[in-house]
C-alpha positions as CSV (number, residue, x, y, z in Angstrom):
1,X,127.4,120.9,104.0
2,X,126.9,123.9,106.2
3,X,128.0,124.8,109.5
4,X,124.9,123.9,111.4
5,X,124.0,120.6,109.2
6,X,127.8,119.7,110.2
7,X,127.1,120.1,114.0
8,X,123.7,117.9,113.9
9,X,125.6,115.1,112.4
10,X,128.0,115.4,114.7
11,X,126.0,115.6,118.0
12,X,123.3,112.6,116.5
13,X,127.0,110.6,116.1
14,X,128.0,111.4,119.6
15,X,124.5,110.3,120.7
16,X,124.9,106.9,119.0
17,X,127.9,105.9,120.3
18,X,126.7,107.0,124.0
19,X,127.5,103.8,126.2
20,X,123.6,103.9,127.6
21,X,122.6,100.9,129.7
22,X,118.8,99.7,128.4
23,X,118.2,96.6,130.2
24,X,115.7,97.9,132.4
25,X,114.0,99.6,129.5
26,X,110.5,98.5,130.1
27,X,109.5,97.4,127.4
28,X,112.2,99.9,125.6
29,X,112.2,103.9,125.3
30,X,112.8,106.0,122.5
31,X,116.5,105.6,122.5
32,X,116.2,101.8,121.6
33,X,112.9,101.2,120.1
34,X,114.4,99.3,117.3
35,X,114.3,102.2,114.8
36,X,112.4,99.8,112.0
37,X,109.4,100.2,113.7
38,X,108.8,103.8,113.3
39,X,110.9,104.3,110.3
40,X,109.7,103.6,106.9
41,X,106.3,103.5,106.6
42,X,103.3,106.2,106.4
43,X,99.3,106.2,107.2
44,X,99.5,109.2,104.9
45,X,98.2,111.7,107.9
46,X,100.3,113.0,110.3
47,X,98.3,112.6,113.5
48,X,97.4,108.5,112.6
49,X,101.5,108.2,112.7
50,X,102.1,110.3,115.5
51,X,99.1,108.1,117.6
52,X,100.8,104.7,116.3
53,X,104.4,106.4,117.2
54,X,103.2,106.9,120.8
55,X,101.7,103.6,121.7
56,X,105.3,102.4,120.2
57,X,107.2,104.9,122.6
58,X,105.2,103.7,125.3
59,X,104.7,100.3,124.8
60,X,103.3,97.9,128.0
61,X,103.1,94.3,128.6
62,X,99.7,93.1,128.7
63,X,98.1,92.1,131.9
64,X,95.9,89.2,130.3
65,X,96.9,86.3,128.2
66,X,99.8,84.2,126.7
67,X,101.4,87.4,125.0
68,X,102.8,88.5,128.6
69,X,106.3,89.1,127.1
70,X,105.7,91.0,124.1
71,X,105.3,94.8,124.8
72,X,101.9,95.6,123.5
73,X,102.0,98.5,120.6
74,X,99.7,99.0,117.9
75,X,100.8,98.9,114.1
76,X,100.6,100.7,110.6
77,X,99.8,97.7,108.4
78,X,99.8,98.4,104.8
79,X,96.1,97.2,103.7
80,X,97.6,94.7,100.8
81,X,98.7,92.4,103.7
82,X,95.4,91.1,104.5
83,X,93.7,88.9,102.6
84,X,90.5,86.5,102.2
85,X,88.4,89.5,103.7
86,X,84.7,88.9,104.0
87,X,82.2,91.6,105.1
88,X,80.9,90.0,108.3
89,X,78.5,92.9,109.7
90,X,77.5,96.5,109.3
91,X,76.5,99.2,111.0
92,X,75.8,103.1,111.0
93,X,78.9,103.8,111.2
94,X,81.0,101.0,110.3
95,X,81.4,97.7,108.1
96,X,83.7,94.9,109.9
97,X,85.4,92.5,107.8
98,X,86.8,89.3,108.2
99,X,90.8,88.7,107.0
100,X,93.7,87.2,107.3
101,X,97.0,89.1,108.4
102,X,99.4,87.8,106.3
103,X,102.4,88.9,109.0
104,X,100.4,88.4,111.9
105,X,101.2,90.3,115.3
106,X,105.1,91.4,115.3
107,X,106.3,90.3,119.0
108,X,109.7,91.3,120.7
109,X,111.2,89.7,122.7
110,X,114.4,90.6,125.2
111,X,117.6,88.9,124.9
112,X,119.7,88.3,128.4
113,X,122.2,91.0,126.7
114,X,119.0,93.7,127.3
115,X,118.5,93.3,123.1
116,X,115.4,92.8,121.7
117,X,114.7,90.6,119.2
118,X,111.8,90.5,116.6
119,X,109.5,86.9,116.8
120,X,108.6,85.0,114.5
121,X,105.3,85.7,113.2
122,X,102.3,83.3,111.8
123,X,99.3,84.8,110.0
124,X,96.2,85.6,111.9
125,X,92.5,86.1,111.5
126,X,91.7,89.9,112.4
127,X,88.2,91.7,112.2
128,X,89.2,95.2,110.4
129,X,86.5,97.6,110.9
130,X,86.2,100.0,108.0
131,X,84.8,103.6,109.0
132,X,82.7,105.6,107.1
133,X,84.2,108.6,106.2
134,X,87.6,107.6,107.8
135,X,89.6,109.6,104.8
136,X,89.1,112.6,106.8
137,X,90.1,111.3,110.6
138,X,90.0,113.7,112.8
139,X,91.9,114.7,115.6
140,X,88.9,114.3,118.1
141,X,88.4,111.0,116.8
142,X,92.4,110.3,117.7
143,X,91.6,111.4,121.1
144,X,88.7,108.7,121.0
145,X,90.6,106.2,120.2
146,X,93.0,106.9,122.5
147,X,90.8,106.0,125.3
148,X,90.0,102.7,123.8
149,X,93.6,101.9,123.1
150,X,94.5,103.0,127.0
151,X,91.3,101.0,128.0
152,X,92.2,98.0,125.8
153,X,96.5,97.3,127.3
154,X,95.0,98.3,130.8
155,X,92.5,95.5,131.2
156,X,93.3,92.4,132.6
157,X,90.7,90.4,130.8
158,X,90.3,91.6,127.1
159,X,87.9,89.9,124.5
160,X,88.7,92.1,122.0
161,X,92.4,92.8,120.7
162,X,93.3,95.7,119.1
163,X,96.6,95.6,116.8
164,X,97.0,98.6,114.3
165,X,95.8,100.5,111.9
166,X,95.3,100.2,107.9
167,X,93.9,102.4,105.4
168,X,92.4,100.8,102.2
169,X,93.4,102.4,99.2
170,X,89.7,102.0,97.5
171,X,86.0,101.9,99.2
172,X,84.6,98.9,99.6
Protein backbone atom coordinates (compact mmCIF):
# COMPACT_ATOMS: atom_id res chain seq x y z
CA UNK A 1 0.00 0.00 0.00
CA UNK A 2 1.74 3.30 -0.60
CA UNK A 3 2.39 6.11 1.41
CA UNK A 4 -0.44 8.35 0.44
CA UNK A 5 -3.18 5.32 0.18
CA UNK A 6 -1.82 4.55 3.92
CA UNK A 7 -2.55 8.24 5.11
CA UNK A 8 -6.29 8.23 3.48
CA UNK A 9 -7.12 5.22 5.43
CA UNK A 10 -5.91 6.55 8.21
CA UNK A 11 -7.47 10.01 8.21
CA UNK A 12 -11.15 8.31 6.80
CA UNK A 13 -10.54 5.95 10.22
CA UNK A 14 -9.91 8.93 12.39
CA UNK A 15 -13.04 10.58 10.82
CA UNK A 16 -15.15 7.48 11.77
CA UNK A 17 -14.46 7.24 15.05
CA UNK A 18 -15.04 11.24 15.56
CA UNK A 19 -17.41 11.49 18.69
CA UNK A 20 -19.85 13.90 16.40
CA UNK A 21 -23.25 14.75 18.06
CA UNK A 22 -26.15 14.29 15.09
CA UNK A 23 -29.29 14.70 16.87
CA UNK A 24 -30.11 17.89 15.60
CA UNK A 25 -29.25 16.78 12.07
CA UNK A 26 -32.25 17.86 10.26
CA UNK A 27 -33.24 15.40 8.69
CA UNK A 28 -29.37 14.13 8.64
CA UNK A 29 -26.19 15.54 6.80
CA UNK A 30 -23.62 13.96 4.90
CA UNK A 31 -21.82 12.58 7.81
CA UNK A 32 -24.81 10.31 8.85
CA UNK A 33 -26.99 9.78 5.88
CA UNK A 34 -27.07 6.17 6.46
CA UNK A 35 -24.37 5.23 3.84
CA UNK A 36 -26.89 2.50 2.13
CA UNK A 37 -28.68 5.05 0.49
CA UNK A 38 -26.06 6.43 -1.70
CA UNK A 39 -23.91 3.43 -1.82
CA UNK A 40 -24.57 0.65 -4.21
CA UNK A 41 -26.55 1.44 -6.83
CA UNK A 42 -26.16 3.37 -10.35
CA UNK A 43 -28.62 5.27 -12.95
CA UNK A 44 -25.76 4.49 -15.22
CA UNK A 45 -25.14 8.60 -15.78
CA UNK A 46 -23.25 10.52 -13.62
CA UNK A 47 -25.31 13.73 -13.33
CA UNK A 48 -28.93 11.48 -12.62
CA UNK A 49 -26.75 10.11 -9.41
CA UNK A 50 -25.28 13.19 -8.49
CA UNK A 51 -29.14 14.97 -8.76
CA UNK A 52 -30.56 11.86 -6.63
CA UNK A 53 -27.29 12.24 -4.19
CA UNK A 54 -28.25 15.88 -3.54
CA UNK A 55 -31.90 15.68 -2.77
CA UNK A 56 -30.48 12.75 -0.24
CA UNK A 57 -27.76 15.27 1.24
CA UNK A 58 -30.40 17.68 1.67
CA UNK A 59 -33.32 15.91 2.54
CA UNK A 60 -36.61 18.10 4.15
CA UNK A 61 -39.69 17.11 5.91
CA UNK A 62 -42.64 17.75 3.94
CA UNK A 63 -44.96 20.49 4.75
CA UNK A 64 -48.21 18.67 3.60
CA UNK A 65 -49.56 15.31 4.50
CA UNK A 66 -49.22 12.22 6.90
CA UNK A 67 -45.43 11.70 5.85
CA UNK A 68 -44.46 14.74 8.23
CA UNK A 69 -41.62 12.61 9.83
CA UNK A 70 -39.92 11.08 7.04
CA UNK A 71 -37.32 13.37 5.40
CA UNK A 72 -38.41 13.76 1.82
CA UNK A 73 -35.62 12.48 -0.83
CA UNK A 74 -36.05 11.13 -4.13
CA UNK A 75 -34.74 7.51 -5.14
CA UNK A 76 -32.78 5.37 -7.84
CA UNK A 77 -35.34 2.52 -8.18
CA UNK A 78 -34.14 -0.21 -10.29
CA UNK A 79 -36.99 -0.53 -13.06
CA UNK A 80 -37.58 -4.48 -12.34
CA UNK A 81 -39.28 -3.36 -9.03
CA UNK A 82 -42.35 -2.25 -10.51
CA UNK A 83 -44.80 -4.24 -11.78
CA UNK A 84 -48.44 -4.59 -13.27
CA UNK A 85 -47.62 -1.38 -15.49
CA UNK A 86 -50.25 -0.19 -17.76
CA UNK A 87 -49.81 2.65 -20.25
CA UNK A 88 -52.44 5.07 -19.01
CA UNK A 89 -51.83 8.21 -21.29
CA UNK A 90 -49.46 9.81 -23.81
CA UNK A 91 -48.29 12.71 -24.92
CA UNK A 92 -45.59 14.55 -27.14
CA UNK A 93 -43.24 14.13 -25.11
CA UNK A 94 -44.05 11.41 -22.70
CA UNK A 95 -46.05 8.05 -22.09
CA UNK A 96 -47.28 7.67 -18.21
CA UNK A 97 -47.72 4.31 -16.92
CA UNK A 98 -49.56 2.86 -14.25
CA UNK A 99 -47.43 0.30 -11.66
CA UNK A 100 -46.95 -0.97 -8.65
CA UNK A 101 -43.76 -0.31 -6.50
CA UNK A 102 -42.95 -3.39 -5.15
CA UNK A 103 -40.80 -1.60 -2.12
CA UNK A 104 -42.92 1.27 -1.88
CA UNK A 105 -41.56 4.72 -0.43
CA UNK A 106 -38.40 3.99 1.94
CA UNK A 107 -39.27 6.26 5.19
CA UNK A 108 -36.76 7.08 8.21
CA UNK A 109 -37.53 7.64 10.96
CA UNK A 110 -35.34 9.15 14.17
CA UNK A 111 -34.77 7.12 17.24
CA UNK A 112 -34.65 9.12 20.82
CA UNK A 113 -30.73 8.12 20.62
CA UNK A 114 -30.59 10.75 17.35
CA UNK A 115 -30.45 7.23 15.00
CA UNK A 116 -32.39 6.76 12.28
CA UNK A 117 -34.06 3.88 11.43
CA UNK A 118 -35.44 2.56 8.00
CA UNK A 119 -39.66 1.98 7.99
CA UNK A 120 -41.24 -0.51 6.96
CA UNK A 121 -42.39 -0.27 3.56
CA UNK A 122 -45.82 -1.58 1.70
CA UNK A 123 -46.04 -1.46 -2.07
CA UNK A 124 -47.61 1.46 -3.81
CA UNK A 125 -49.29 2.45 -6.99
CA UNK A 126 -46.91 5.11 -8.89
CA UNK A 127 -47.49 6.83 -12.29
CA UNK A 128 -43.90 6.45 -14.01
CA UNK A 129 -43.60 8.75 -16.82
CA UNK A 130 -41.40 7.41 -19.53
CA UNK A 131 -39.60 10.28 -21.69
CA UNK A 132 -38.90 10.19 -25.04
CA UNK A 133 -35.49 10.20 -25.74
CA UNK A 134 -34.56 10.11 -21.94
CA UNK A 135 -31.22 7.79 -22.88
CA UNK A 136 -29.53 10.92 -23.49
CA UNK A 137 -30.65 13.23 -20.37
CA UNK A 138 -29.23 16.20 -20.34
CA UNK A 139 -27.84 18.40 -17.99
CA UNK A 140 -30.34 21.24 -18.85
CA UNK A 141 -33.01 18.91 -18.32
CA UNK A 142 -31.38 18.08 -14.59
CA UNK A 143 -31.61 21.76 -14.02
CA UNK A 144 -35.39 21.38 -15.06
CA UNK A 145 -36.08 19.01 -12.87
CA UNK A 146 -34.55 20.54 -10.27
CA UNK A 147 -37.03 23.22 -10.14
CA UNK A 148 -39.91 20.82 -10.01
CA UNK A 149 -38.26 18.74 -7.28
CA UNK A 150 -37.54 22.22 -5.20
CA UNK A 151 -41.26 23.22 -6.19
CA UNK A 152 -42.63 19.79 -5.33
CA UNK A 153 -40.92 19.40 -1.05
CA UNK A 154 -41.61 23.24 -0.85
CA UNK A 155 -45.44 23.16 -1.21
CA UNK A 156 -47.59 22.79 1.39
CA UNK A 157 -50.37 21.23 -0.57
CA UNK A 158 -49.10 18.71 -3.29
CA UNK A 159 -51.35 16.54 -5.57
CA UNK A 160 -48.66 15.10 -7.21
CA UNK A 161 -45.68 13.15 -5.40
CA UNK A 162 -42.63 12.78 -6.78
CA UNK A 163 -40.34 9.75 -5.48
CA UNK A 164 -37.25 8.78 -7.74
CA UNK A 165 -36.07 7.90 -10.69
CA UNK A 166 -35.86 4.62 -12.93
CA UNK A 167 -34.50 3.81 -16.18
CA UNK A 168 -36.09 0.95 -18.20
CA UNK A 169 -33.67 -1.27 -19.68
CA UNK A 170 -35.82 -1.69 -23.05
CA UNK A 171 -38.43 0.85 -24.89
CA UNK A 172 -41.68 0.37 -24.49
Amino acid sequence: MSYINRKIKQLVSKFNKLNINHKNCNPWCKECVPRYIIEGWTSENHDVDEFIKDTIYNAKYPLWGDDTRCPLFLEWVPFDRFEDMKQIGEGGFAKVYSATWVDGKTKYERQDDGIRKKKESNPMKVALKGLNDSQNISVEYLNELQIHWNYFKRSKISFLKFYGMTKNPIKL
